[in-house]
C-alpha positions in Angstrom: 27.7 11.0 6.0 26.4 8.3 8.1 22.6 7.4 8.7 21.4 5.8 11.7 17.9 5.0 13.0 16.5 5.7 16.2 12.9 5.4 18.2 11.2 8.7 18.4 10.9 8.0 22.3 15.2 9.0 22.5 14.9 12.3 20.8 14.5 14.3 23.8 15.2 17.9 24.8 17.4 18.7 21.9 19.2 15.3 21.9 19.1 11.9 20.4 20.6 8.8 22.0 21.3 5.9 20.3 21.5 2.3 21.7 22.4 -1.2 20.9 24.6 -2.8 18.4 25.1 0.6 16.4 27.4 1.7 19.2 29.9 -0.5 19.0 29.7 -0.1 15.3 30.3 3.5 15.8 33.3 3.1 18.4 35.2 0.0 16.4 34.5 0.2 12.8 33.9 3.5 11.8 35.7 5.0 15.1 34.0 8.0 15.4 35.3 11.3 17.5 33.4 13.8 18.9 32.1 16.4 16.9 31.3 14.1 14.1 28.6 14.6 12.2 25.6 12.0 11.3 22.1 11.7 10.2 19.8 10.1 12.1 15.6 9.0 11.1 13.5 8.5 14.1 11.0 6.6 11.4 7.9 8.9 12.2 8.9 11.1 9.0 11.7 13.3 10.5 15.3 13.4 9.7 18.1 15.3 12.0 21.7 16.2 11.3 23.4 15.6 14.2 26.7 15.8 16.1 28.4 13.7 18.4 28.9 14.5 21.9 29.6 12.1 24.3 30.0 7.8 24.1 29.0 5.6 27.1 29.3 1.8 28.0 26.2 1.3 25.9 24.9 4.6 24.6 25.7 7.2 22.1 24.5 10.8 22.4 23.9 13.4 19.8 23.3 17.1 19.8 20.1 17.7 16.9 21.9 20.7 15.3 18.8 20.8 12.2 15.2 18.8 11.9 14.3 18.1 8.4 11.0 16.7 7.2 11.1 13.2 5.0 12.0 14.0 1.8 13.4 10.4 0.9 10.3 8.1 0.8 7.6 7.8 -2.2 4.6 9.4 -1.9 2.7 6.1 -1.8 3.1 3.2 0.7 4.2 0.3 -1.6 3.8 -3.5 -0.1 5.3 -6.7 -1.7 3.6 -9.6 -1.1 6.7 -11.9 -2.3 5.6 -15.8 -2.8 8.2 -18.1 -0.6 11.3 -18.6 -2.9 14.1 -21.2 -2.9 17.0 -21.0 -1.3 18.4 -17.2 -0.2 16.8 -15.4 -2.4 14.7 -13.8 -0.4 17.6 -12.1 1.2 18.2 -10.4 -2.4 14.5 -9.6 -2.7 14.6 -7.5 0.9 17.3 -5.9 -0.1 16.3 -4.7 -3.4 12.7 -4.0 -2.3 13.7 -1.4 0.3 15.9 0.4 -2.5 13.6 1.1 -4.1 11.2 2.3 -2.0 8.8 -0.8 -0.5 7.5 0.4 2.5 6.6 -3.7 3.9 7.5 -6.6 2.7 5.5 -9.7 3.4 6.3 -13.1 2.9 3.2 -15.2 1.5 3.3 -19.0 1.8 1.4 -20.1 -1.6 0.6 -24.2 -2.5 3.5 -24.0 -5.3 6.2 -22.8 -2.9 9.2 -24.9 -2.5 9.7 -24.1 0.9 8.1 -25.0 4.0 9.0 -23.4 7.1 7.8 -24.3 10.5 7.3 -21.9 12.9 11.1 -21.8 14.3 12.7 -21.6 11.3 10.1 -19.1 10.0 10.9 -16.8 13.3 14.4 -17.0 12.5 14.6 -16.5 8.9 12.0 -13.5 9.7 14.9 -11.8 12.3 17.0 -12.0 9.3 15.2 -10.5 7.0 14.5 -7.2 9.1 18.4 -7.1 9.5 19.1 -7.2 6.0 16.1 -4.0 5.3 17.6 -2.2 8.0 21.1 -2.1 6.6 19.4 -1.9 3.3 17.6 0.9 4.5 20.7 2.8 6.1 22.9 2.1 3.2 20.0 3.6 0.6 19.0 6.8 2.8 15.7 5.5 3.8 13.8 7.8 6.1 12.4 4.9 7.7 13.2 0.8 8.1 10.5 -1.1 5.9 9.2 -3.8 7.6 9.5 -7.6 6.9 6.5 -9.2 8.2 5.8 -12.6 9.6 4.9 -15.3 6.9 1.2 -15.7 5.9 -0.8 -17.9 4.0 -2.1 -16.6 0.2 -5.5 -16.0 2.5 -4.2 -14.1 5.1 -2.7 -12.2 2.7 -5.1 -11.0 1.1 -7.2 -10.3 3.8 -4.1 -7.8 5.0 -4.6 -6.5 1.7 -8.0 -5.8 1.5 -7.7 -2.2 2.9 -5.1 -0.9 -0.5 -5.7 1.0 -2.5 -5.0 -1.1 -5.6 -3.7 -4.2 -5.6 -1.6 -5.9 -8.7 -1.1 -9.7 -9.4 1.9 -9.9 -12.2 0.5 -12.9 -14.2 1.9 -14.8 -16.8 -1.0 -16.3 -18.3 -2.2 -12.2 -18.1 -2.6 -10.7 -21.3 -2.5 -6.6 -22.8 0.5 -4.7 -22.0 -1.8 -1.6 -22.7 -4.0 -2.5 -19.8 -0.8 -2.7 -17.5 0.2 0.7 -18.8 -3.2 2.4 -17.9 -3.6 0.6 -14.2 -0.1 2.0 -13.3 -0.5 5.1 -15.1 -3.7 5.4 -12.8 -1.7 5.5 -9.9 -1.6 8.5 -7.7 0.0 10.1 -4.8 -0.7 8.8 -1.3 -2.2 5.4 -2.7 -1.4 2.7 -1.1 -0.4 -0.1 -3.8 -0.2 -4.1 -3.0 2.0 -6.4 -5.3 2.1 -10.0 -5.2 4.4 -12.3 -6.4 4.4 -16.0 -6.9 7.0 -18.2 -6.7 9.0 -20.1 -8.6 6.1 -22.0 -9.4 3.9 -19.5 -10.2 0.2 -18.9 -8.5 -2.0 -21.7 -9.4 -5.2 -20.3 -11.5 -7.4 -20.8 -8.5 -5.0 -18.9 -6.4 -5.1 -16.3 -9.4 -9.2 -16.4 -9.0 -9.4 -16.0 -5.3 -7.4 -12.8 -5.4 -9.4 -11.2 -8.4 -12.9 -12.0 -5.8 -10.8 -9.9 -3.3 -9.9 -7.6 -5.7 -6.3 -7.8 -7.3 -5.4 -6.8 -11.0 -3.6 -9.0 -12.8 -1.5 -7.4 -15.1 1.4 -8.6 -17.9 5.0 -7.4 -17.4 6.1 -8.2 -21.0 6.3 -11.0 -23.3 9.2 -12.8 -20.8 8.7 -14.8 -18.0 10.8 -13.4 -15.2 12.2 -15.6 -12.2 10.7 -14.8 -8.7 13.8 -12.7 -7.6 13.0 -10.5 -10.4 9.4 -9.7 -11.1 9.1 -7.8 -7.7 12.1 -5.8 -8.3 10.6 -5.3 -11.8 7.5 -3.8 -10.1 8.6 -1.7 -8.0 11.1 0.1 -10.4 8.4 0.9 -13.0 6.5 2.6 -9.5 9.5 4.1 -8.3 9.8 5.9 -11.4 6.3 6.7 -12.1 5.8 7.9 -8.6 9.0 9.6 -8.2 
């Protein structure tokens, strides 16, 4: 069945209306009919299964035939603070993140990053990364479409942080798998969990410092060193199941 997303301001008087690009989506490539059943999120925690009743120029409307509470996000709020990588893969890390659950994703400008955007290309690269979590987030059954935040320095950063719950630092220069186990295994419902990743450089140690004064837990994923792409992904499976 298809998933769509909607603002809770069109779900109105037993009816949903959808706008914008997903339209012509819905007339040209999947070529719906009337009578055609979808489900759409509205992102405030409630799911409908809908039918199709009418197309306009620029407008789809939907009868709500049931309203169903979230049932397909994690009981925690999960936020990735991803160091800037090379090349495209942060267009993998988005992707994966919202699969598994992440509920934001925000890209942190650290000293070792590669890349340096300026504010245009930053913008633009942003607008892409929301596209790619919100068809991640169809294609995955997300109730709602994480989002990809504006790039911030390692101190703003951590300053957004501040207000988590818990906050992890995957280190390699960390050592104890056993104390990894216990911090995660601490982890309860309705916590709100920060995660940060450095890049392909790694976090400098005085980077490392500054977020242990605000607060962060470095922790060891293993005895490998995993690329950039990976250790976030890593993460957030071993929460995903844990919290699941």
């Amino acid at each position: 069945m298809h998933h769509f997303f909607t603002d809770p301001s069109q779900v109105r008087d037993g009816k949903i209306f959808i706008e914008g690009s997903d339209v012509n989506h819905m007339k040209n490539v999947l070529r719906m009919r009337v009578g055609e059943q979808v489900q759409i999120s509205d992102q405030n925690g409630k799911n409908y299964l809908c039918e199709l009743e009418t197309f306009e120029e620029e407008q789809a409307c939907f009868r709500i035939v049931e309203t169903q509470r979230s049932q397909n996000e994690l009981g925690s709020r999960l936020y990735l603070f991803q160091g800037l990588p090379k090349s495209d893969k942060m267009e993998l890390i988005v992707q994966k993140a919202v699969e598994l659950g992440v509920y934001e994703v925000i890209p942190v400008a650290t000293h070792r990053a590669v890349v340096k955007l300026d504010e245009k290309k930053a913008a633009k690269k942003t607008a892409r990364w929301n596209a790619i979590a919100e068809g991640a987030a169809k294609q995955s059954g997300r109730d709602v479409i994480p989002v990809v935040k504006n790039v911030m320095t390692l101190e703003d950063a951590l300053a957004y942080a501040a207000d988590l719950d818990l906050i992890l630092m995957p280190y390699e220069d960390a050592q104890g798998m056993a104390k990894t186990r216990r911090v995660i295994s601490e982890i309860r419902q309705g916590q709100s969990v920060g995660i940060f990743i450095g890049p392909e450089g790694g976090f400098e140690e005085a980077e490392v410092q500054k977020a242990q004064e605000t607060g962060a837990v470095p922790i060891t994923l293993g005895k490998r060193i995993l690329r950039t792409e990976t250790a976030g992904i890593a993460v957030l499976s071993i929460l995903m199941y844990h919290l699941e």
